[in-house]
N, C-alpha and C positions, 0 to 999 in steps of 0.2 A: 691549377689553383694558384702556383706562383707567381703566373705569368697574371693573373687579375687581380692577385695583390699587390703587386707590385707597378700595376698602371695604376690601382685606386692612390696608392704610398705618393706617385708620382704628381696625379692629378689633382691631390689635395696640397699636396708642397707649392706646386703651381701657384693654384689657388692662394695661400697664404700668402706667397712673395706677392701677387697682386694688390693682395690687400693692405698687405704693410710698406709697399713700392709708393711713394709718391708720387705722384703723374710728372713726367717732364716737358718740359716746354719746347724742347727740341725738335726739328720737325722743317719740312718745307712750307714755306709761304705762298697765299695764293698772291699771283698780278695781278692788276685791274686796269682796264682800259684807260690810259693818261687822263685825260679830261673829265673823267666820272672820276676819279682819284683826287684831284686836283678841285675836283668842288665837293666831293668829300670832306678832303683837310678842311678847306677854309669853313665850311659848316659846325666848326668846333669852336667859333668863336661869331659874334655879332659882327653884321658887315663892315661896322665905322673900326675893328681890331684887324678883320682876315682879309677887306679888299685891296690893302695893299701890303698885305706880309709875302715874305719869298714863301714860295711852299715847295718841299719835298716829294720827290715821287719812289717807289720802291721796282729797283729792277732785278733780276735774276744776282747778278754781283753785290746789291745793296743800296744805298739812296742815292737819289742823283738830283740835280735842280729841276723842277717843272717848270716854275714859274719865278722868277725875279719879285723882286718888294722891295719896299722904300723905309718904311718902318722900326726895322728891328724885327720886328716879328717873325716866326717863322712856322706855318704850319704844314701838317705832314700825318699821315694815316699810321700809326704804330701797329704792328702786330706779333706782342707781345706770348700769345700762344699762336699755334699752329691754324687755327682757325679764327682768331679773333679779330676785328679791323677798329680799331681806339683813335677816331679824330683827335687830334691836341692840336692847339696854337700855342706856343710859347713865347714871352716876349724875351728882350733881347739879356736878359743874365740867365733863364733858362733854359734861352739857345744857344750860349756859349759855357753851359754846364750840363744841365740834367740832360738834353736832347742829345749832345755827341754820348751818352753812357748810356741810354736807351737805344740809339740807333747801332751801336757795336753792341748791345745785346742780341737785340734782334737778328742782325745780320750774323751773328753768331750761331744763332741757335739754328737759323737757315742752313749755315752751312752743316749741322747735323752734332754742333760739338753741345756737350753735355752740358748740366744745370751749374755740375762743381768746376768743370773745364773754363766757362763763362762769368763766373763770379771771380774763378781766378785770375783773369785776364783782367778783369773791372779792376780788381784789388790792384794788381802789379801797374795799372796806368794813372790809378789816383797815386800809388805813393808815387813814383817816377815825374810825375806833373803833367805827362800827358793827357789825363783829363783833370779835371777839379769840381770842386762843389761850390756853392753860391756864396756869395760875399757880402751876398743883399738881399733881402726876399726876392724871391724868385719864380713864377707864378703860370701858369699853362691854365688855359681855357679846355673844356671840354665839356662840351655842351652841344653836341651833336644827335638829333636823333639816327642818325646812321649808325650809332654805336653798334658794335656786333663784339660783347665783352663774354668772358671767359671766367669764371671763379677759381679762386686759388685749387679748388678739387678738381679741375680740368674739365667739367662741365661746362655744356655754353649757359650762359646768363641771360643775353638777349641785350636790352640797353637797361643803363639802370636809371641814373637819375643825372640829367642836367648838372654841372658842380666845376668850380673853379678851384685848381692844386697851389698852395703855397708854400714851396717846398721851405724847407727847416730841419737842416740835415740833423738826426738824432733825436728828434722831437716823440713827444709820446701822447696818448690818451690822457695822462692822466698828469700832463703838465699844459694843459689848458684846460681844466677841469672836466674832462670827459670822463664818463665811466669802460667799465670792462666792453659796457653793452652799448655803447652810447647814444643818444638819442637822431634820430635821422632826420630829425627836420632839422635839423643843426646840419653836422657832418661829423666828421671823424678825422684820426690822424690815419693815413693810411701807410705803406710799409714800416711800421711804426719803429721805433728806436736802431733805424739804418741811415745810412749816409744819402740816400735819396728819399727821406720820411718826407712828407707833406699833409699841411693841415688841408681837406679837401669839407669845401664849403658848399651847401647846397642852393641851386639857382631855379627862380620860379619858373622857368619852361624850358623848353627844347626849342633848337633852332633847325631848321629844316635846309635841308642841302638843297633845295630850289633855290632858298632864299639869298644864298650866295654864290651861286654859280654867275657865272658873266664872260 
């Protein structure tokens, strides 16, 4: 009788930590074959933005160049959870801000290190100045139907909606007159009052990764 109270004690403790545990993001990243990668990214932005942006490709170590551009731009497949693949193009105050803190996240959480491990690393390289935040709006396309997004409860999502980020570090809902709830045919602020906050704005279609591959 011990011995089955004390796995029930066990199994329900379990159970509890699960439920009060917040999914972490930590985790290996899938590869994906260069060239399917590569017209991936650029599928986050309309072709006259992504045919001549450099784009990013993700390897075992972390990002590397796939392809050169001329632009500024720079697109690249984010994967943000463990399963998720988030086309962005960002132009060039994005790519020399928001995208180097996105991609040492990611590669972070690859290599297996934790949610608080990862935030602390971000925190120690903005104050230091090895990375920084925008100085000017700042602005990523993402508008891919290739999307494969993740919710913050570590469920997959699927894609959601077509939507251009302007990033506004500390920005809130409710200093652009959004509500708690806000309406979605508009957009929303999303990581809302953090140093990578962004007003994300909804766009009438999806663009198709045929439609930029070349």
């Amino acid at each position: 009788m011990d011995q089955i109270l004390f796995a029930l004690i066990t199994a329900l403790t379990v159970a509890r930590l699960d439920i009060q545990s917040p999914p972490s993001r930590s985790g290996r990243r899938s590869l994906l074959p260069r060239e399917f990668e590569i017209a991936l990214a650029r599928s986050a932005a309309p072709a006259s933005v992504s045919a001549n942006a450099r784009v990013l490709i993700m390897v075992d170590s972390g990002f590397v160049t796939g392809a050169e551009g001329t632009n500024g731009v720079t697109c690249v497949v984010n994967r943000s959870w463990p399963t998720s693949l988030e086309p962005h193009c960002f132009d060039s105050e994005a790519s020399a801000t928001i995208l180097p803190i996105e991609l040492r996240r990611t590669t972070l959480y690859h290599q297996g290190k934790s949610d608080a491990d990862v935030e602390a690393d971000i925190g120690r390289r903005l104050a230091d100045g090895r990375l920084r935040l925008p100085r000017r709006p700042a602005m990523s396309y993402m508008m891919s139907d290739g999307q494969q997004l993740v919710g913050e409860d570590g469920k997959p999502a699927g894609k959601w909606r077509p939507h251009i980020m302007i990033y506004y570090p500390y920005l809130t809902n409710s200093d652009v007159g959004f509500s708690s709830k806000p309406d979605m045919r508009v957009g929303m602020v999303a990581d809302e009052a953090g140093p990578t906050s962004s007003l994300m704005l909804i766009m009438p279609q999806f663009i198709g990764v045929a439609s930029t591959s070349r």
